[in-house]
DOLOKE-835827 format. One record per residue (C-alpha): residue in one letter; x, y, z. Coordinates in steps of 0.05 Angstrom, whole numbers. Example, Ala and Ser with C-alpha at 12.3 -4.5 7.8 and 13.67 -1.06 7.14 Angstrom:
% DOLOKE-835827
<pt><resn>A</resn><px>246</px><py>-90</py><pz>156</pz></pt>
<pt><resn>S</resn><px>273</px><py>-21</py><pz>143</pz></pt>
//
This chain:
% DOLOKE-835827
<pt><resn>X</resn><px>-630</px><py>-547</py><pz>92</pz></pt>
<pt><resn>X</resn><px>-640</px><py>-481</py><pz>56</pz></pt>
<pt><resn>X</resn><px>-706</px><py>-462</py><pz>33</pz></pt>
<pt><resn>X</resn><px>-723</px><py>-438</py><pz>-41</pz></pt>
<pt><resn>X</resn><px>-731</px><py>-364</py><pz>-35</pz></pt>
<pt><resn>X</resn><px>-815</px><py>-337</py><pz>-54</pz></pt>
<pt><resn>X</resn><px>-838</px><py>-289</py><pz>-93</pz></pt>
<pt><resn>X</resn><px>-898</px><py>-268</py><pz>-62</pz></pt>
<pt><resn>X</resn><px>-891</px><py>-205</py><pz>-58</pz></pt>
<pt><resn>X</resn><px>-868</px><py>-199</py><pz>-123</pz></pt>
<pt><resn>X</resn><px>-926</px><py>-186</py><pz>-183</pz></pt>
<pt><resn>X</resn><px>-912</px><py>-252</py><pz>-224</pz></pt>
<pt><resn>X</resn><px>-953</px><py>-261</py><pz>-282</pz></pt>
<pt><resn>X</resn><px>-953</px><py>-306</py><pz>-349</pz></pt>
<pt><resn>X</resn><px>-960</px><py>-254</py><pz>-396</pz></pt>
<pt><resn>X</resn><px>-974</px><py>-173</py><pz>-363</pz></pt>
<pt><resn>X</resn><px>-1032</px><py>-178</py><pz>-324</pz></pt>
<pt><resn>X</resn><px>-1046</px><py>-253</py><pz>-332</pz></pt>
<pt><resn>X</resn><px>-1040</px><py>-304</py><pz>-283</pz></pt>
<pt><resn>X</resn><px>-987</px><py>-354</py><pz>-280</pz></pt>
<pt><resn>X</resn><px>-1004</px><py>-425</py><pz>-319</pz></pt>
<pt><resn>X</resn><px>-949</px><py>-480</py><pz>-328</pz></pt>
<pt><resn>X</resn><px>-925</px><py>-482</py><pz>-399</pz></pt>
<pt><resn>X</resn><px>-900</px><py>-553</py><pz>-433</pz></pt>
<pt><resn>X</resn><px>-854</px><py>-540</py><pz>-497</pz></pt>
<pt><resn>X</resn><px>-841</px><py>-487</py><pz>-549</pz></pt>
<pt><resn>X</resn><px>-872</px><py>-421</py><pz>-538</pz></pt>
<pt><resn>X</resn><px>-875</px><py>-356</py><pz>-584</pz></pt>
<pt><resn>X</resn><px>-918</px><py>-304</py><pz>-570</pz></pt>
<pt><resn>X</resn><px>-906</px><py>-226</py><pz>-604</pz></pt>
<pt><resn>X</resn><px>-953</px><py>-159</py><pz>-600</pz></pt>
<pt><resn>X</resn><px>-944</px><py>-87</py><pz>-599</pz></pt>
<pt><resn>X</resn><px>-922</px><py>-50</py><pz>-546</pz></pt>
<pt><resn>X</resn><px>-987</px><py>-6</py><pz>-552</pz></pt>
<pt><resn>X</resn><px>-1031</px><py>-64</py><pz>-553</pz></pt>
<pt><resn>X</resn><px>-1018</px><py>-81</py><pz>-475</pz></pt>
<pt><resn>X</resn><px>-989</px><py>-11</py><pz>-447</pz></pt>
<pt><resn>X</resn><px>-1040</px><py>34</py><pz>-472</pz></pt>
<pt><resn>X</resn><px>-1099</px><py>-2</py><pz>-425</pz></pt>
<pt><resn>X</resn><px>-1051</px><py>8</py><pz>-369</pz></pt>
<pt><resn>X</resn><px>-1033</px><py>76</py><pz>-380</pz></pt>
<pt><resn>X</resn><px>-972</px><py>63</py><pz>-402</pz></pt>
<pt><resn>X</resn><px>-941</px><py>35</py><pz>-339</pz></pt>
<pt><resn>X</resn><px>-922</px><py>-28</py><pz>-335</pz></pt>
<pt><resn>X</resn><px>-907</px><py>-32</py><pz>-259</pz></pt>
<pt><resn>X</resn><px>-844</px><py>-79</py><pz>-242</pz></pt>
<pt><resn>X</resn><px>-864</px><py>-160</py><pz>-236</pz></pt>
<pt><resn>X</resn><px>-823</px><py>-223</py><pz>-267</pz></pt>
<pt><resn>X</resn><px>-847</px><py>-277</py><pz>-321</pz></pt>
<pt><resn>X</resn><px>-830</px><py>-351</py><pz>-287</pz></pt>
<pt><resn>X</resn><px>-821</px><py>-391</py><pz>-361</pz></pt>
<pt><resn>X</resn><px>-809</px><py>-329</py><pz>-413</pz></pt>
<pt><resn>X</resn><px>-758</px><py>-292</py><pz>-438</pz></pt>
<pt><resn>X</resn><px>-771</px><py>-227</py><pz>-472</pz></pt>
<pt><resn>X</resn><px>-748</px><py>-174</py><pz>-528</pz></pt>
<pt><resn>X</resn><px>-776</px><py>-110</py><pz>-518</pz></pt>
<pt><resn>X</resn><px>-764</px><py>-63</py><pz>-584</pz></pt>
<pt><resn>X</resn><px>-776</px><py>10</py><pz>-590</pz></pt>
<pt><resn>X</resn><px>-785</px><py>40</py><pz>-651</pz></pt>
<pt><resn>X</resn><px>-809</px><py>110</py><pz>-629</pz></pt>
<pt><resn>X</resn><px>-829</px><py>139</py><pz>-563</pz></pt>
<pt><resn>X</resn><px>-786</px><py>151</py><pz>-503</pz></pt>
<pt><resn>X</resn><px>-794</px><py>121</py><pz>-434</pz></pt>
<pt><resn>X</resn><px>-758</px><py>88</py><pz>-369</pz></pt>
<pt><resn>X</resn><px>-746</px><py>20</py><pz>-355</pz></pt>
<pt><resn>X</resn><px>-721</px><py>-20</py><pz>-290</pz></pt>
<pt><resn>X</resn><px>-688</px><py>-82</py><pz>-288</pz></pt>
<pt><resn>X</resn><px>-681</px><py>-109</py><pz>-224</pz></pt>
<pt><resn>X</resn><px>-666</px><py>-38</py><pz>-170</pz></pt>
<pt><resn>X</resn><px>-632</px><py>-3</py><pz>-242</pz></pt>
<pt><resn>X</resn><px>-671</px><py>45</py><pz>-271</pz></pt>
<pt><resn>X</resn><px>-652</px><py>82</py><pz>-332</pz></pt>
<pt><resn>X</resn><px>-684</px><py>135</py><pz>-390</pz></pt>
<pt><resn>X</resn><px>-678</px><py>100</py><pz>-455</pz></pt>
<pt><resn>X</resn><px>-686</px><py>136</py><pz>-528</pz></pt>
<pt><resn>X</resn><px>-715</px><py>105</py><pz>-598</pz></pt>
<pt><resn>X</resn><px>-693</px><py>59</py><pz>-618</pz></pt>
<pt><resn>X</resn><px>-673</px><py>18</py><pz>-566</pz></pt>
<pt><resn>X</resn><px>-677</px><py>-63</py><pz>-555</pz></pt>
<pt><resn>X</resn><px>-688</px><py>-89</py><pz>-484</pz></pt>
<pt><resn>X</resn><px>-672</px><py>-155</py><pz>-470</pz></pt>
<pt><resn>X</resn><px>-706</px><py>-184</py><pz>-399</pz></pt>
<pt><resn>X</resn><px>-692</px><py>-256</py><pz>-379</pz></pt>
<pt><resn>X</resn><px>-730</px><py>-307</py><pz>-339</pz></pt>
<pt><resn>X</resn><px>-749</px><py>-286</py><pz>-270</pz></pt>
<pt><resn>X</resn><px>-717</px><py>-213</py><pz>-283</pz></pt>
<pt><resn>X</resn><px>-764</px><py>-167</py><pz>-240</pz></pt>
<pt><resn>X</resn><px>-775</px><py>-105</py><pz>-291</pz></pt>
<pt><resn>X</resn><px>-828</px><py>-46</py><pz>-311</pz></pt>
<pt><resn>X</resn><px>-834</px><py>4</py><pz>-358</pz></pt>
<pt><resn>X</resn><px>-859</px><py>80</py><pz>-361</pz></pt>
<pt><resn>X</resn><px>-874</px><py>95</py><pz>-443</pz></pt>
<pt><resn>X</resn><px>-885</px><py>155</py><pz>-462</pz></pt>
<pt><resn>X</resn><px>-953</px><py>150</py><pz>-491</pz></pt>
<pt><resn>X</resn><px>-961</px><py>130</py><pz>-563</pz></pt>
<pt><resn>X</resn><px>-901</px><py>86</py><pz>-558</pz></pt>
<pt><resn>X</resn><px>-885</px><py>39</py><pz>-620</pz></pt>
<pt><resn>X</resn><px>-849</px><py>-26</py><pz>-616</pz></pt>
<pt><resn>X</resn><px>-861</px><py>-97</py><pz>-608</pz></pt>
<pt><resn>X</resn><px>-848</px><py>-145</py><pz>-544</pz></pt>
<pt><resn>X</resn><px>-832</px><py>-215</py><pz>-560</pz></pt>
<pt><resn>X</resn><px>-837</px><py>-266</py><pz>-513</pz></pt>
<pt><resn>X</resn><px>-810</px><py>-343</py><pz>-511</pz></pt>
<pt><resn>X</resn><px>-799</px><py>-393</py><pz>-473</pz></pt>
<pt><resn>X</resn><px>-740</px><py>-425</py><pz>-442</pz></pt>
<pt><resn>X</resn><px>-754</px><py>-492</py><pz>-477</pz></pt>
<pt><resn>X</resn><px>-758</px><py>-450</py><pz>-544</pz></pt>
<pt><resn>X</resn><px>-692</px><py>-412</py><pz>-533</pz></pt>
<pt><resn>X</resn><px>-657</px><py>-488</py><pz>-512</pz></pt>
<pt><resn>X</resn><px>-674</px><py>-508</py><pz>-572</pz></pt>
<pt><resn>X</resn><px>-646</px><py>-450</py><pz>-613</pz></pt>
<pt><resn>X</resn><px>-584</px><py>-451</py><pz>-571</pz></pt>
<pt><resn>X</resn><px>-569</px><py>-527</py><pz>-581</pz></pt>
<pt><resn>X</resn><px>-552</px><py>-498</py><pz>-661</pz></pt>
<pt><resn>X</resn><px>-529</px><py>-423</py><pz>-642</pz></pt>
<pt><resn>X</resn><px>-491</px><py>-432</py><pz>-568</pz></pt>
<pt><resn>X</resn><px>-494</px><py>-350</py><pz>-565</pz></pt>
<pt><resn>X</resn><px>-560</px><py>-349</py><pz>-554</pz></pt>
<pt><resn>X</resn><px>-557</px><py>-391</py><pz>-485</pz></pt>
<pt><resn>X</resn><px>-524</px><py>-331</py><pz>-459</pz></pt>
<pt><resn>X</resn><px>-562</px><py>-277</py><pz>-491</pz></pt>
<pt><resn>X</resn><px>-608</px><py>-282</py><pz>-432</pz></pt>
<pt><resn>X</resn><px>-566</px><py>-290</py><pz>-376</pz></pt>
<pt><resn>X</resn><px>-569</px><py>-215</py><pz>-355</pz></pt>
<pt><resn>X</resn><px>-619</px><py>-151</py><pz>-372</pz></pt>
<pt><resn>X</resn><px>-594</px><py>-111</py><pz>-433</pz></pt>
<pt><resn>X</resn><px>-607</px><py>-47</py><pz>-462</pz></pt>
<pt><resn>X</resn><px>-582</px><py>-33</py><pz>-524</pz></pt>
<pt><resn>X</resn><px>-599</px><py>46</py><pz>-555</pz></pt>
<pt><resn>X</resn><px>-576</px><py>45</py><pz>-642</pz></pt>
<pt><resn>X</resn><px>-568</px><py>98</py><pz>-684</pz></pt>
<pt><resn>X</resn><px>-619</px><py>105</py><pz>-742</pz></pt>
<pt><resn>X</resn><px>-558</px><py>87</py><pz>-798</pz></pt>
<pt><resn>X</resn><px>-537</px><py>35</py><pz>-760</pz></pt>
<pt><resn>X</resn><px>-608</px><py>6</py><pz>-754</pz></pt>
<pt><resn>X</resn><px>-625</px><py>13</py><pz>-816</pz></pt>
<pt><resn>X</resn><px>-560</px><py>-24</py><pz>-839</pz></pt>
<pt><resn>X</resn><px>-598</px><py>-89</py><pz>-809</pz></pt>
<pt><resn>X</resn><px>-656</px><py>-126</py><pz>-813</pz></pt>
<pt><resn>X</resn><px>-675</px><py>-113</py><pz>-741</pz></pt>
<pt><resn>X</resn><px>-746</px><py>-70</py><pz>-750</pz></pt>
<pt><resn>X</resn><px>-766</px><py>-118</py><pz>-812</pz></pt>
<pt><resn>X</resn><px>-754</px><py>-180</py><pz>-774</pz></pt>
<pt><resn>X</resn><px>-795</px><py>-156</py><pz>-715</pz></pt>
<pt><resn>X</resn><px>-849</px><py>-129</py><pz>-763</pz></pt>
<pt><resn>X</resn><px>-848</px><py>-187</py><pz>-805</pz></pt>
<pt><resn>X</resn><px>-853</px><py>-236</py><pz>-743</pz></pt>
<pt><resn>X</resn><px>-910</px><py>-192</py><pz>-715</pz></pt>
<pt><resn>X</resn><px>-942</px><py>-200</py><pz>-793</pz></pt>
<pt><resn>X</resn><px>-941</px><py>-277</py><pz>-782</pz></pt>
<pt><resn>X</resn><px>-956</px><py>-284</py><pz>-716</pz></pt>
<pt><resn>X</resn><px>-1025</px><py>-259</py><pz>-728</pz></pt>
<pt><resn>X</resn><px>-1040</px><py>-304</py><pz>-783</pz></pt>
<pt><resn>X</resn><px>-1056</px><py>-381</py><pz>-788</pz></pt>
<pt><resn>X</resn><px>-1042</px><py>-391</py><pz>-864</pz></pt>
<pt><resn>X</resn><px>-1005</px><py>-460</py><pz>-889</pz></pt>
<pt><resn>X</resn><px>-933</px><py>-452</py><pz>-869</pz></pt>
<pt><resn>X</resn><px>-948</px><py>-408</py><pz>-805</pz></pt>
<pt><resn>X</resn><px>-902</px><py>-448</py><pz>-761</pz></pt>
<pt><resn>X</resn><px>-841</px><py>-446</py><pz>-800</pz></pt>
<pt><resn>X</resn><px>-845</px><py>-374</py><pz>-822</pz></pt>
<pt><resn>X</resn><px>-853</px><py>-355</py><pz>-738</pz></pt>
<pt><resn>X</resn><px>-791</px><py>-400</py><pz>-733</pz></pt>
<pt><resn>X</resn><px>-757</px><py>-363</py><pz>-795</pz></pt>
<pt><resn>X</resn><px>-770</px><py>-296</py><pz>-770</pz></pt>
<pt><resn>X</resn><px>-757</px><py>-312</py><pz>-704</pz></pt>
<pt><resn>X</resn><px>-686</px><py>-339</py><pz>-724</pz></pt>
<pt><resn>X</resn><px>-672</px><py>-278</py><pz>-771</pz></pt>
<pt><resn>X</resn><px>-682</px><py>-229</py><pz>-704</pz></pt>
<pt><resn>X</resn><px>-643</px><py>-275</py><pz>-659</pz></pt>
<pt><resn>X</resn><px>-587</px><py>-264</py><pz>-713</pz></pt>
<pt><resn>X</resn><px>-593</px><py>-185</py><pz>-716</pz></pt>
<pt><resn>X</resn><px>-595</px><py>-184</py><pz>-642</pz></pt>
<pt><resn>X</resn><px>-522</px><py>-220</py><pz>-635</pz></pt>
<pt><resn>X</resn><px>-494</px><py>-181</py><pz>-692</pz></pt>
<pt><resn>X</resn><px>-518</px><py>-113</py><pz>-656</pz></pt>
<pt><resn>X</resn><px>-497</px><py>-140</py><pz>-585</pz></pt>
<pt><resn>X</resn><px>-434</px><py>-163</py><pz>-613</pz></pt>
<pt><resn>X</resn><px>-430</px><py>-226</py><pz>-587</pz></pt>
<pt><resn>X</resn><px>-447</px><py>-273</py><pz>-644</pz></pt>
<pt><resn>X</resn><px>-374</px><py>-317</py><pz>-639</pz></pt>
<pt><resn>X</resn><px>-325</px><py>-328</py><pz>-698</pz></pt>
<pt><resn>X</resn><px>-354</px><py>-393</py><pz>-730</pz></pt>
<pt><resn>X</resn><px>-291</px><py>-415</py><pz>-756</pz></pt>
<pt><resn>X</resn><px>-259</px><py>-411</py><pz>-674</pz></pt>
<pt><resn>X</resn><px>-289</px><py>-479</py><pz>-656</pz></pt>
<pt><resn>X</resn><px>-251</px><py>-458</py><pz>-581</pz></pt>
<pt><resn>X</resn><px>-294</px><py>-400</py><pz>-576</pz></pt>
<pt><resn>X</resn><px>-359</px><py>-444</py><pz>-592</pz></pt>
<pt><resn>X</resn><px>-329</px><py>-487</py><pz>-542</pz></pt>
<pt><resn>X</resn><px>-330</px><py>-434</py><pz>-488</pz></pt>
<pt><resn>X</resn><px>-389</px><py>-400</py><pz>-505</pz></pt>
<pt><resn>X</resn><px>-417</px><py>-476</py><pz>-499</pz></pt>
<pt><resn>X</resn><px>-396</px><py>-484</py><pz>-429</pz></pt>
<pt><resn>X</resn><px>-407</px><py>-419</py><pz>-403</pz></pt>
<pt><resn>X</resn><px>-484</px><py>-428</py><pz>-422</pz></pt>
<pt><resn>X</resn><px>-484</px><py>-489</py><pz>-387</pz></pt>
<pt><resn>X</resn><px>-458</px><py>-463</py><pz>-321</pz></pt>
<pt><resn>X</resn><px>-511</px><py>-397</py><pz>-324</pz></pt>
<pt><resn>X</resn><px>-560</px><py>-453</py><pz>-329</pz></pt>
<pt><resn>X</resn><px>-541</px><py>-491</py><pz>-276</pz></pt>
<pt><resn>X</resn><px>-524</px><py>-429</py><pz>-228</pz></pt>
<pt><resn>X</resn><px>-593</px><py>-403</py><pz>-251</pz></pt>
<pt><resn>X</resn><px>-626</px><py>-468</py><pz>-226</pz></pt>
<pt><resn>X</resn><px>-581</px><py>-479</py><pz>-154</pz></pt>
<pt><resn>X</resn><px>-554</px><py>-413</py><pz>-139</pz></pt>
<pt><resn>X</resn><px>-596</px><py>-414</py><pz>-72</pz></pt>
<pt><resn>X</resn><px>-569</px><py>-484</py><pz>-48</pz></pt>
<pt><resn>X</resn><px>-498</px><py>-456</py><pz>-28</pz></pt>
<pt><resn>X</resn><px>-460</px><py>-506</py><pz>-67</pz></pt>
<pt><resn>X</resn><px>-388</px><py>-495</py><pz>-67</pz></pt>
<pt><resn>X</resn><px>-365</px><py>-487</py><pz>-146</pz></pt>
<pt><resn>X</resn><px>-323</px><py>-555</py><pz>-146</pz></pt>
<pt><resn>X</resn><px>-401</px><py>-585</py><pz>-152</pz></pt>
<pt><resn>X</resn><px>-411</px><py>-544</py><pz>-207</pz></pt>
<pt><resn>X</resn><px>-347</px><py>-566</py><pz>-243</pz></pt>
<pt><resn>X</resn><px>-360</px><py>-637</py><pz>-231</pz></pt>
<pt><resn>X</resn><px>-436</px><py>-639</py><pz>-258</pz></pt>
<pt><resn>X</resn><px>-399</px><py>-602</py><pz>-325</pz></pt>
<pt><resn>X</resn><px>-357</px><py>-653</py><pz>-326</pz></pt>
<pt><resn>X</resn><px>-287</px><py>-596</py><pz>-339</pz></pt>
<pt><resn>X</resn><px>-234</px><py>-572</py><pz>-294</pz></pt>
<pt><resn>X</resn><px>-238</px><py>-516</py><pz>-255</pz></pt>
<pt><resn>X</resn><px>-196</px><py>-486</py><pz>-295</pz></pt>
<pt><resn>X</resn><px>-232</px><py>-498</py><pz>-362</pz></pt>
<pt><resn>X</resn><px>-282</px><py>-471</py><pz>-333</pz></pt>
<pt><resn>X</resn><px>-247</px><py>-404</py><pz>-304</pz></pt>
<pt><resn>X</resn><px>-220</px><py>-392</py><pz>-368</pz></pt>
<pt><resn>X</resn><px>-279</px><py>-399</py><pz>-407</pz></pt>
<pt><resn>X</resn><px>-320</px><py>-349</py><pz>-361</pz></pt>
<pt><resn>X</resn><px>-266</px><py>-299</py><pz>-361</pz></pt>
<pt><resn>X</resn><px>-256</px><py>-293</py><pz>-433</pz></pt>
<pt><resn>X</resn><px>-331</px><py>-283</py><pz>-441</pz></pt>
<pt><resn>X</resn><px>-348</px><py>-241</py><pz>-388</pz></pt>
<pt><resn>X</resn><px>-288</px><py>-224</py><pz>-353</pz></pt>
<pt><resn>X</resn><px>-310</px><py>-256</py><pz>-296</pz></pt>
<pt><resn>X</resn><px>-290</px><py>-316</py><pz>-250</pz></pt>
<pt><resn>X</resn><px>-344</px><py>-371</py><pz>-238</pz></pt>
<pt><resn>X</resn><px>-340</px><py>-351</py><pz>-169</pz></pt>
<pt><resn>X</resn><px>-351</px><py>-277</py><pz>-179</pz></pt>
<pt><resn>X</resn><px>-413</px><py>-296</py><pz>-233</pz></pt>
<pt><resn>X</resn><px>-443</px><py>-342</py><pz>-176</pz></pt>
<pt><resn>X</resn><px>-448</px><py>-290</py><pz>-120</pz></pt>
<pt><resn>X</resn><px>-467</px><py>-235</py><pz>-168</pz></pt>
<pt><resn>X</resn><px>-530</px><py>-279</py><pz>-178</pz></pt>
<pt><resn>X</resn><px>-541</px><py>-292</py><pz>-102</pz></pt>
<pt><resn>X</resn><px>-535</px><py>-219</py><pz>-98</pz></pt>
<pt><resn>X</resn><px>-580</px><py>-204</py><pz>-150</pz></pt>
<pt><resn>X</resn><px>-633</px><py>-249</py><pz>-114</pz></pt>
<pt><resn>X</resn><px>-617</px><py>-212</py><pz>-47</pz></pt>
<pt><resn>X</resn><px>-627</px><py>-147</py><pz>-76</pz></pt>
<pt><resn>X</resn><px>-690</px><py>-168</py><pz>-112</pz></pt>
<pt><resn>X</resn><px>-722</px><py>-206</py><pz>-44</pz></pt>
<pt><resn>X</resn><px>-702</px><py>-137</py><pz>-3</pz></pt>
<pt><resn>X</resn><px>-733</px><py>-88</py><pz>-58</pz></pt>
<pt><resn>X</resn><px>-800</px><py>-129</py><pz>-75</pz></pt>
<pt><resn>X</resn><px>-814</px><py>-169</py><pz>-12</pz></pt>
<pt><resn>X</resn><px>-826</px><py>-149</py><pz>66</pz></pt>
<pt><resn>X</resn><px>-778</px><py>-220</py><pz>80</pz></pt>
<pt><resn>X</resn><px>-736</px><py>-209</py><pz>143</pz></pt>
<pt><resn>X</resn><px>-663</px><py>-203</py><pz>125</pz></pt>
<pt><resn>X</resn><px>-650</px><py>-266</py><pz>167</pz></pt>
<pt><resn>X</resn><px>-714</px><py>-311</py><pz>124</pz></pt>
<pt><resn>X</resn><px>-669</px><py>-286</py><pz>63</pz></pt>
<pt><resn>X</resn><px>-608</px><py>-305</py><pz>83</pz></pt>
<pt><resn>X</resn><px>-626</px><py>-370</py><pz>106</pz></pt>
<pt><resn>X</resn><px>-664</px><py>-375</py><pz>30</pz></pt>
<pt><resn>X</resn><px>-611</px><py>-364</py><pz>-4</pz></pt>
<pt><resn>X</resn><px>-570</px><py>-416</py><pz>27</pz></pt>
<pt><resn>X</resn><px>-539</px><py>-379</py><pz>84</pz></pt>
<pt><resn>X</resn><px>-541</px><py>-419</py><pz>150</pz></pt>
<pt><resn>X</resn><px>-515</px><py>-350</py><pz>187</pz></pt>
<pt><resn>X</resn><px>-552</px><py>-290</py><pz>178</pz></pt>
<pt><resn>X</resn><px>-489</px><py>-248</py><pz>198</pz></pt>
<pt><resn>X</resn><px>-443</px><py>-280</py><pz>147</pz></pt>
<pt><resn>X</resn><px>-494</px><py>-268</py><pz>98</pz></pt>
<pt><resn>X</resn><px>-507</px><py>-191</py><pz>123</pz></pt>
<pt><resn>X</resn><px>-419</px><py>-190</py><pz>114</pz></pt>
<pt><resn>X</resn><px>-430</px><py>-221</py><pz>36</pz></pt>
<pt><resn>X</resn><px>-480</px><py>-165</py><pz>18</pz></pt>
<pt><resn>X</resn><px>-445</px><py>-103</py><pz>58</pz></pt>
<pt><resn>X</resn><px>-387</px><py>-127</py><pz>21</pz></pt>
<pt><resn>X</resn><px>-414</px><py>-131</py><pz>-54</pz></pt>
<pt><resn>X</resn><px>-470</px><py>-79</py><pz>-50</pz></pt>
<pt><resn>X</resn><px>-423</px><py>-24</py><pz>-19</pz></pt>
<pt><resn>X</resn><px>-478</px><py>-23</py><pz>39</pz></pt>
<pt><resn>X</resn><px>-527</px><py>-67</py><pz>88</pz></pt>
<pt><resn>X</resn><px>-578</px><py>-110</py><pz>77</pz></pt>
<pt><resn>X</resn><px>-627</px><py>-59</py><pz>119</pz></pt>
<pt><resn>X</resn><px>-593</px><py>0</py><pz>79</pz></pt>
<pt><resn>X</resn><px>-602</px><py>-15</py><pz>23</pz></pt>
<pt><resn>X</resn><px>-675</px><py>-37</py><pz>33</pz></pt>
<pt><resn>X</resn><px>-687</px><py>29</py><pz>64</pz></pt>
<pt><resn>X</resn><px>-657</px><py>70</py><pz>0</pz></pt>
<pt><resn>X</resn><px>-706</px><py>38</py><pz>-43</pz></pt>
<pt><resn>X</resn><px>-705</px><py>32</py><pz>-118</pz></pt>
<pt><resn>X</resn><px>-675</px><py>100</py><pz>-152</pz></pt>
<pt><resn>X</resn><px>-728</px><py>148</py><pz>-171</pz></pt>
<pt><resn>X</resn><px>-718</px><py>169</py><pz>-248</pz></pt>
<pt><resn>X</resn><px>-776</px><py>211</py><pz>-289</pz></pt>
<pt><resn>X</resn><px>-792</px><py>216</py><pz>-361</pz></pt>
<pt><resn>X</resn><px>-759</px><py>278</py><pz>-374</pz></pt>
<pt><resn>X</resn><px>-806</px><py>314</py><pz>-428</pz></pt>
<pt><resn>X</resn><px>-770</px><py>348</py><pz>-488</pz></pt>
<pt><resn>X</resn><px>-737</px><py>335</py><pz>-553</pz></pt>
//
């Protein structure tokens, strides 16, 4: 029987610096960038968030980020976008403005059950850099300024203008992603439905080495529903989205953790440590051991206009 891979090695906390605690229900919680960052220097090293999702916005100030072993300059004003149990860290450049929003899984179910886009919206680090016209053709900065506002008070109403606000950013995020579907294509709801559905079930048993027919049968669709649906979206087979996240894991567990390549393997479900070595030489472009030994990729701040 496999066992669940650890993070141990790995910084987890609930919020930066805090120590995990469980979390029952809805969750919201917003603050500046500057508010946490500047007491650290403005170094966030890498570490994951077990039950929160976050938006990261940059209104001015340049820095790096690193999502999972990708790391990558980014300019004002830029959105990140980091997902449950994505390992990532930041370098601002010091008086950084911005916000980071953070909610939980339970919070984003329920917004997905009326808006099926945003179940996928976290199923993968972003990045997105705008264009100061194109920003200010939305009501991205408000909404994040506005749900900062709120946060911070406890007037009558406080509740549903965080849920307001919140809503009005979800909506500027799909419209500047792109992917907010065609509302009138109830086959495209449809897809984006079931494509949600399987990230959160591959999310959940991705290290049990199920074969995909188990995943078809508990969504209750044939295989090839399901192939078209994931293709259309992300041009992707199940099969191919299902080992990218075993990769993923296997890159994270060989970058953040001293694990032995075999105690990974056998984590994520592999009952042969050579097959598994085959599976990652073949995907990654190189072994398990090399690409543990290349380390994540060094990028700087590069100072300048």
């Amino acid at each position: 029987m496999a066992r669940h891979a650890t993070h141990r090695h790995i910084p987890t906390y609930f919020l930066y610096g805090e120590a995990p605690r469980p979390l029952a229900g809805a969750m919201l919680h917003v603050e500046s960038i500057e508010a946490r960052s500047a007491r650290h220097h403005w170094k966030i090293e890498p570490h994951l968030h077990q039950v929160l999702h976050q938006m990261i916005f940059v209104r001015r100030g340049r820095g790096v980020v690193q999502a999972e072993s990708a790391r990558s300059q980014f300019r004002p004003p830029a959105l990140m976008l980091m997902p449950v149990g994505c390992v990532h860290g930041f370098e601002f450049e010091p008086g950084t403005t911005g916000y980071v929003v953070s909610l939980s899984v339970e919070l984003q179910h329920e917004l997905a059950r009326r808006e099926p886009e945003i179940g996928v919206l976290f199923t993968g680090p972003k990045t997105f850099e705008f264009d100061a016209p194109a920003l200010r053709a939305t009501d991205l900065a408000q909404a994040f300024r506005m749900l900062a506002r709120e946060a911070a008070r406890s007037s009558t109403g406080h509740e549903l203008a965080l849920q307001g606000w919140l809503e009005v950013l979800l909506a500027n995020v799909l419209r500047l992603a792109r992917q907010r579907p065609n509302g009138a294509d109830p086959i495209s709801g449809h897809r984006r439905g079931l494509v949600a559905r399987f990230s959160e079930r591959v999310e959940r048993r991705y290290a049990r080495g199920e074969p995909l027919t188990d995943y078809v049968a508990a969504l209750n669709v044939s295989e090839s529903q399901l192939r078209n649906a994931c293709i259309a979206l992300t041009g992707q087979t199940p099969v191919q989205l299902l080992h990218a996240r075993v990769l993923l894991e296997a890159k994270r567990q060989l970058l953040y953790t001293d694990e032995p390549v075999r105690a990974i393997a056998y984590a994520l479900g592999f009952t042969d440590a050579a097959y598994f070595t085959r599976f990652f030489s073949r995907h990654a472009g190189l072994s398990p051991r090399a690409f543990r030994a290349r380390g994540p990729h060094a990028t700087l701040i590069v100072p300048g206009s």
